[in-house]
C-alpha positions as MATLAB code, in Angstrom:
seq = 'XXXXXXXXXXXXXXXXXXXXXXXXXXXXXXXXXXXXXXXXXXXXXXXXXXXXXXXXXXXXXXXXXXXXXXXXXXXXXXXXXXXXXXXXXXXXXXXXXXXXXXXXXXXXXXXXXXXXXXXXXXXXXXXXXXXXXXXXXXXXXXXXXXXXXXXXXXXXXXXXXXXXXXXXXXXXXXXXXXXXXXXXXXXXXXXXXXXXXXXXXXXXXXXXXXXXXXXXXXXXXXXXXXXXXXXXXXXXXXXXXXXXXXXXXXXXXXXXXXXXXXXXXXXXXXXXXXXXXXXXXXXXXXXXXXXXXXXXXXXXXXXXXXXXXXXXXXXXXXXXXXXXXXXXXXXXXXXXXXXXXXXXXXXXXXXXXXXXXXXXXXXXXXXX';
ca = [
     197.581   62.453  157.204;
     198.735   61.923  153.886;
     196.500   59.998  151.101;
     199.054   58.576  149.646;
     197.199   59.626  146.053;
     199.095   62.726  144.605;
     195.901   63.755  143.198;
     194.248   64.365  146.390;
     195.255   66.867  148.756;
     194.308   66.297  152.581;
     193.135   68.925  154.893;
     196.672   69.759  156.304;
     198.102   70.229  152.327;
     195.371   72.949  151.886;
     196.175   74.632  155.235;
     199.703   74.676  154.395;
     198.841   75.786  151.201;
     196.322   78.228  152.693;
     199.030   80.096  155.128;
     201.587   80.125  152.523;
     199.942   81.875  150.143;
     198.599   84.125  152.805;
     201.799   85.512  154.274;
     201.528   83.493  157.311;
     204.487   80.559  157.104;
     206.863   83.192  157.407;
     206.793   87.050  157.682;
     206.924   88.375  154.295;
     209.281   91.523  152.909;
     207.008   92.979  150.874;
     205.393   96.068  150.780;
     202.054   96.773  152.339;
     200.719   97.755  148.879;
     202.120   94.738  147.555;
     201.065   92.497  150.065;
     197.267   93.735  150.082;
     197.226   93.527  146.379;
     198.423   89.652  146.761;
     195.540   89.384  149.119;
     193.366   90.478  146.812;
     192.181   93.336  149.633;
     191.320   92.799  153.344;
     188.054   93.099  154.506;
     187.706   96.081  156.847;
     184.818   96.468  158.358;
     186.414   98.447  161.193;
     189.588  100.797  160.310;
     192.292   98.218  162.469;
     191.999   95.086  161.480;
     193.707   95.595  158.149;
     196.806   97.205  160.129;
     196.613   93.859  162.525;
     196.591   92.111  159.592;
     199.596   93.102  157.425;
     201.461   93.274  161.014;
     201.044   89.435  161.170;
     202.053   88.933  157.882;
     204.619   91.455  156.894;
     208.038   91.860  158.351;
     208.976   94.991  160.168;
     205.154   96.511  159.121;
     204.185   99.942  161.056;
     201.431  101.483  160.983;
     202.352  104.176  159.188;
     202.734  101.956  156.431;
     199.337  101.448  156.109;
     198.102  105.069  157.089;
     200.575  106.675  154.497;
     198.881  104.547  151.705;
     195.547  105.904  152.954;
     195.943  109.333  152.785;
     197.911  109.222  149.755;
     195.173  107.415  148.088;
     196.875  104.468  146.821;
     194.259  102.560  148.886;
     191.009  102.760  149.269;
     187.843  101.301  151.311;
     184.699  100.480  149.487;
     182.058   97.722  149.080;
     183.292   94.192  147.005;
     183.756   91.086  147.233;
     179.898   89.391  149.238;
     179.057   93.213  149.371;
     181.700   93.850  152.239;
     183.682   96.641  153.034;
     187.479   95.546  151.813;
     190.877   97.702  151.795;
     192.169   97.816  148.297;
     194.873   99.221  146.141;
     193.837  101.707  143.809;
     193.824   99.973  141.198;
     192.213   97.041  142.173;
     189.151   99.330  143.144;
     188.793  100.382  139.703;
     189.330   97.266  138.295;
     187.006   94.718  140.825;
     184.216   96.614  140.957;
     183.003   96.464  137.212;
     183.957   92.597  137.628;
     181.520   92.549  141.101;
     178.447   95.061  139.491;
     176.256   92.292  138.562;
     176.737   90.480  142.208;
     176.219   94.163  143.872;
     173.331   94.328  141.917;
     171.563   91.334  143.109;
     172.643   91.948  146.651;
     170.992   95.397  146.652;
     167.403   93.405  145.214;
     167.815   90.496  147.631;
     168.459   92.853  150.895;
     166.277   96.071  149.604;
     164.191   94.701  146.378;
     161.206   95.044  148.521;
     161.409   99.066  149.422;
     162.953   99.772  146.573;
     160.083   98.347  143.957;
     158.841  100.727  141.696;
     161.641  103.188  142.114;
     164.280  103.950  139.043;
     167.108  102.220  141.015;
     169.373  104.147  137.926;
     167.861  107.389  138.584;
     169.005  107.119  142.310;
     172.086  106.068  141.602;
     172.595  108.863  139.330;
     171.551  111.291  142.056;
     173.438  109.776  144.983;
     176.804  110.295  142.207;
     175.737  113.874  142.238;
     175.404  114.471  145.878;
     178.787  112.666  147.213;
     180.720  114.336  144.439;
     179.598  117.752  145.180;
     179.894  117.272  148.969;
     180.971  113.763  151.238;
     178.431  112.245  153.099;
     178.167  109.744  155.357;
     174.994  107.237  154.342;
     172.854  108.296  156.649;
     173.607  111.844  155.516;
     172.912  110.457  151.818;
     169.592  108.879  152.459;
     168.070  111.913  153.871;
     169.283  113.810  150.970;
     167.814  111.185  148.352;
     164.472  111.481  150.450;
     163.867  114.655  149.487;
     163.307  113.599  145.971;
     161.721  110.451  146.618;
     159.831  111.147  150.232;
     157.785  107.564  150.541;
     161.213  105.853  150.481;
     163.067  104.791  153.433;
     166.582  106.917  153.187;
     168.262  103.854  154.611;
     167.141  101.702  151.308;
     168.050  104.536  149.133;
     171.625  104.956  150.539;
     172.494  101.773  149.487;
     170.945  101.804  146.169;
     173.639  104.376  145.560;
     176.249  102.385  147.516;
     175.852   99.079  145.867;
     175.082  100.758  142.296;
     178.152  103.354  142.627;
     181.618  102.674  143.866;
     181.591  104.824  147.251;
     185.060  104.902  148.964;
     185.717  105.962  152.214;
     187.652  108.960  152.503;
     189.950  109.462  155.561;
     190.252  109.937  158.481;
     188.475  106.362  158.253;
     191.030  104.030  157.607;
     193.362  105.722  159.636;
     194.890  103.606  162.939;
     192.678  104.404  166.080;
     190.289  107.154  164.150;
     186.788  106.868  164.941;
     183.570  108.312  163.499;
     181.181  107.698  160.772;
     182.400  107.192  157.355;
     181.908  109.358  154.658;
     181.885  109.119  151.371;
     182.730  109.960  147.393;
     182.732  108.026  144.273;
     186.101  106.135  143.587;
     186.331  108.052  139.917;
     186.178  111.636  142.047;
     188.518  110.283  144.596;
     190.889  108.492  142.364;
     190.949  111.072  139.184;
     190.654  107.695  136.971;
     187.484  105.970  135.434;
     186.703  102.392  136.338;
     187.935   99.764  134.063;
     186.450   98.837  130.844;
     186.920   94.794  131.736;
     184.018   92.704  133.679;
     185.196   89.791  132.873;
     186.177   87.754  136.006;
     188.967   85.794  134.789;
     191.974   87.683  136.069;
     190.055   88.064  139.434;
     189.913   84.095  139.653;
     193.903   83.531  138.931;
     194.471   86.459  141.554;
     192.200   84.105  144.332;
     193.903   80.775  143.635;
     197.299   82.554  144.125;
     196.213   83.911  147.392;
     193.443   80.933  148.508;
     193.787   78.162  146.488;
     193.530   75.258  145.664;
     190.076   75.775  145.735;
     186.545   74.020  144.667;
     184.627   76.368  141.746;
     182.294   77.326  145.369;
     184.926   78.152  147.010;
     185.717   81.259  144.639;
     182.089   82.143  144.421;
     181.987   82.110  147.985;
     184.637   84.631  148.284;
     183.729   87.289  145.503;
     179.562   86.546  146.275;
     179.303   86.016  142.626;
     177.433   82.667  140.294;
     178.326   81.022  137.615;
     182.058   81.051  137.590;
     182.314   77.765  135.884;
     182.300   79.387  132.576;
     185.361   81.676  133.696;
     187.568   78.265  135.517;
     186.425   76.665  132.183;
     188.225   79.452  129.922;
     191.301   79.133  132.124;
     191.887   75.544  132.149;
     194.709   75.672  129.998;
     196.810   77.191  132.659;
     195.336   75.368  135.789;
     196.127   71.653  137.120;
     193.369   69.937  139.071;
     193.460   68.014  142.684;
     190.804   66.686  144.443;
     189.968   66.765  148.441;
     189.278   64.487  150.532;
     185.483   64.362  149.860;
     186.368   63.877  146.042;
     185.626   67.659  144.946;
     187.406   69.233  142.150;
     189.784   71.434  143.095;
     191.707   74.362  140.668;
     195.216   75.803  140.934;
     197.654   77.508  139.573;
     200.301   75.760  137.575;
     202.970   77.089  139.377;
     201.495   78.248  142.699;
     203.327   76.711  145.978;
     202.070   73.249  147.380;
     204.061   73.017  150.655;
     204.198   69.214  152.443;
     201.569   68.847  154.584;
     204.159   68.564  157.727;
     205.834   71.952  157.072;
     206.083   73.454  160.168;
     204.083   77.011  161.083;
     204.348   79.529  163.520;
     201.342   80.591  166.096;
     199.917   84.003  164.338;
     197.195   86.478  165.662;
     194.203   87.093  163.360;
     192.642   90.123  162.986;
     188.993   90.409  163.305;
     186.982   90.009  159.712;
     190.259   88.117  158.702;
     189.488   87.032  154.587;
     191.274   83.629  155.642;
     188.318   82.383  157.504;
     185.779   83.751  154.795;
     186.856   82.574  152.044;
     185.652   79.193  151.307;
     182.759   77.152  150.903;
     184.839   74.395  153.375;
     186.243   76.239  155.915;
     187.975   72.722  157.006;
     191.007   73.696  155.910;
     191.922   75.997  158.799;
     188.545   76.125  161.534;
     185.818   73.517  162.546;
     182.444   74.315  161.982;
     182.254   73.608  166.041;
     184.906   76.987  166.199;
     183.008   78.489  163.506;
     180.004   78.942  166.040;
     182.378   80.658  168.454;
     183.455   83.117  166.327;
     181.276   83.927  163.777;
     178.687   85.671  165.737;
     174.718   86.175  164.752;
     175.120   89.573  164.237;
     177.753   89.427  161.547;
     180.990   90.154  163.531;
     184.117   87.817  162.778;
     185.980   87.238  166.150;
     189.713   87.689  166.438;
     191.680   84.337  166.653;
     195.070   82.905  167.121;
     196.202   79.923  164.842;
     198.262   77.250  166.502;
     199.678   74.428  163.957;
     198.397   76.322  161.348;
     194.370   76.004  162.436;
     192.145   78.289  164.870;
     193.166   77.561  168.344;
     190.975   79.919  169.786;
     190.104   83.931  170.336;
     191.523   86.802  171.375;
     191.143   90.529  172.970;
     193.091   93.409  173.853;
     191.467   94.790  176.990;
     192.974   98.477  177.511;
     191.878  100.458  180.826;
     193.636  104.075  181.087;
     197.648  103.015  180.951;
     197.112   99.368  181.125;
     196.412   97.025  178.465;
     195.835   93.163  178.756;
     195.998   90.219  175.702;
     193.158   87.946  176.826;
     193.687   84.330  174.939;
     190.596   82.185  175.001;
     192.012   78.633  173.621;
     188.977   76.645  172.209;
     191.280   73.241  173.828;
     194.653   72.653  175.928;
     197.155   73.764  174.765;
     200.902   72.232  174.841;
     203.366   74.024  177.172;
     205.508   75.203  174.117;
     202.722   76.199  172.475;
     201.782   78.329  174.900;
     205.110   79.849  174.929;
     205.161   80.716  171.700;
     201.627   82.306  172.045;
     203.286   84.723  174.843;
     205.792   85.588  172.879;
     203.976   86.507  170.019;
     201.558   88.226  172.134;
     203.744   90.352  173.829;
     205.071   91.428  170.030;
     201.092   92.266  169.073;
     200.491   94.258  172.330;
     204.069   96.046  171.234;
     202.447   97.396  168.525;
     198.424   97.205  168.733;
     198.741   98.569  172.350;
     202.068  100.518  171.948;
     200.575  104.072  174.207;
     200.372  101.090  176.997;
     202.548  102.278  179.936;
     201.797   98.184  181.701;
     201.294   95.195  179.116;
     199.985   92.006  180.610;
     198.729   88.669  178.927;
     196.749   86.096  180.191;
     195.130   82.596  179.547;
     191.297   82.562  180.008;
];
């Protein structure tokens, strides 16, 4: 419902503003390039979900959209924002990772302070460059490397020195639609041909969030990039931000000119990739899943379910389950669901098995 106070926006204003700026109102025509350097990268744990992604927000996407980029290197999978694996553009690879060092940094003591104590973290770093330059390795292939200079270390710990102190990018085939395997890796300046921006400041990186996730509380954006103390950098930018509250009187930040669709603007159902950033992305998640659904689908051992959206907020999970020929969309709704709403998850289904199950020879969907 509406506050009535044009100063505070409700839970349904941010969701509409949420899916708007997230290419999920309406299919957008832009390019896959352009679209994941709107998003501000995709997190990609697993090669498909990015391709899932764009396909629910992008008009006419194929995967060869994505897989072109890929292999032409114009984008690029390495560790960012909360020390994740996200698909980038090019050039937001070399210029978010100087802006995320200091929170890679701390992730790497928090996580592996303890085995790594009393080692040159610098030094490692400096050899793991060495190593992936000269040959790609996977991480497991880098830590036993790194062990042979520095034996009473656990390879695993050492790995990731190098992989949260140097910007490793996966090199295809990961990436690609359907390839499997181990990743392996080089440093983004080998890969790229182009040094890593001179800028850390985190400014530009907070305009580029509220245009994709605002409006949003000073947490929220922290929560997102896994940085502190971006109060200083909202502070600098005030000048060209206006300020809402929620609900639960919190600041919020925007854009001056970034969209603020009516909270009754109507939204298609949309599929959600697994690891989707939209779900991630905020401190209050309220905006578009209950902490009840959160439970569902965030599970202990750090895997982000799949989910459909139905008026604009999770509506439950879903699966593709493929067996030789055949291949089923399996829709767990987290509550009944209308008739039409139903409907319109069918037909959008039968669209996402079209192309996330397009070698199927039979294509069934059912309601769990």
């Amino acid at each position: 419902m509406a506050t009535g106070d044009p100063g505070v926006l409700d839970r349904r204003t941010l969701n509409r503003s949420l899916l708007a700026r997230q290419l999920l109102v309406e299919r957008s025509e832009m390019t896959a390039s352009a679209a994941i350097g709107h998003l501000v990268g995709m997190q990609a744990q697993a090669p498909n979900p990015p391709y899932v992604g764009l396909w629910t927000r992008l008009a006419g996407f194929r995967v060869d959209d994505l897989a072109g980029l890929v292999t032409a290197r114009e984008v690029v999978r390495l560790v960012l924002m909360r020390g994740t694996i996200h698909l980038v553009t090019a050039e937001d690879c070399l210029a978010l990772r100087p802006v995320l060092r200091g929170a890679l940094e701390q992730g790497l003591k928090g996580t592996f302070g303890r085995k790594l104590d009393g080692v040159d973290t610098a030094q490692v770093a400096a050899a793991g460059r060495e190593l992936v330059e000269k040959e790609t390795l996977t991480l497991g292939g880098l830590g036993t490397r790194l062990a042979e200079r520095w034996p009473d270390r656990e390879p695993f710990a050492l790995a990731n020195a190098v992989r949260n102190l140097v910007p490793l990018v996966q090199v295809p085939p990961r990436g690609l639609w359907g390839e499997s395997g181990q990743a392996v890796h080089t440093t983004a300046e080998s890969w790229l041909g182009r040094p890593l921006a001179a800028d850390a400041t985190p400014d530009a990186m907070v305009e580029r969030y509220l245009a994709a996730f605002g409006p949003a509380t000073v947490k929220d954006i922290q929560v997102w990039s896994g940085m502190t103390r971006l109060a200083d950098a909202v502070g600098r930018l005030r000048p060209r931000l206006r300020s809402f509250r929620d609900e639960n009187g919190q600041e919020l930040v925007d854009l001056l000119d970034a969209p603020l669709p009516d909270a009754d603007t109507p939204v298609p159902v949309r599929f959600l990739p697994e690891f989707d950033n939209i779900l991630l992305s905020h401190a209050d998640r309220s905006r578009i899943i209950t902490e009840e659904q959160r439970k569902l689908v965030f599970t202990r051992n750090g895997l982000i379910k799949s989910t459909f959206l139905v008026d604009g907020f999770v509506g439950g999970l879903w699966r593709i389950e493929q067996r030789r020929k055949a291949a089923t969309l399996v829709l767990e709704p987290f509550r009944e669901l209308r008739a039409r709403d139903k409907e319109a998850l069918a037909a959008e289904g039968e669209r996402l098995l079209s192309f996330a199950a397009a070698e199927a020879t039979a294509r069934d969907l059912r309601f769990d």
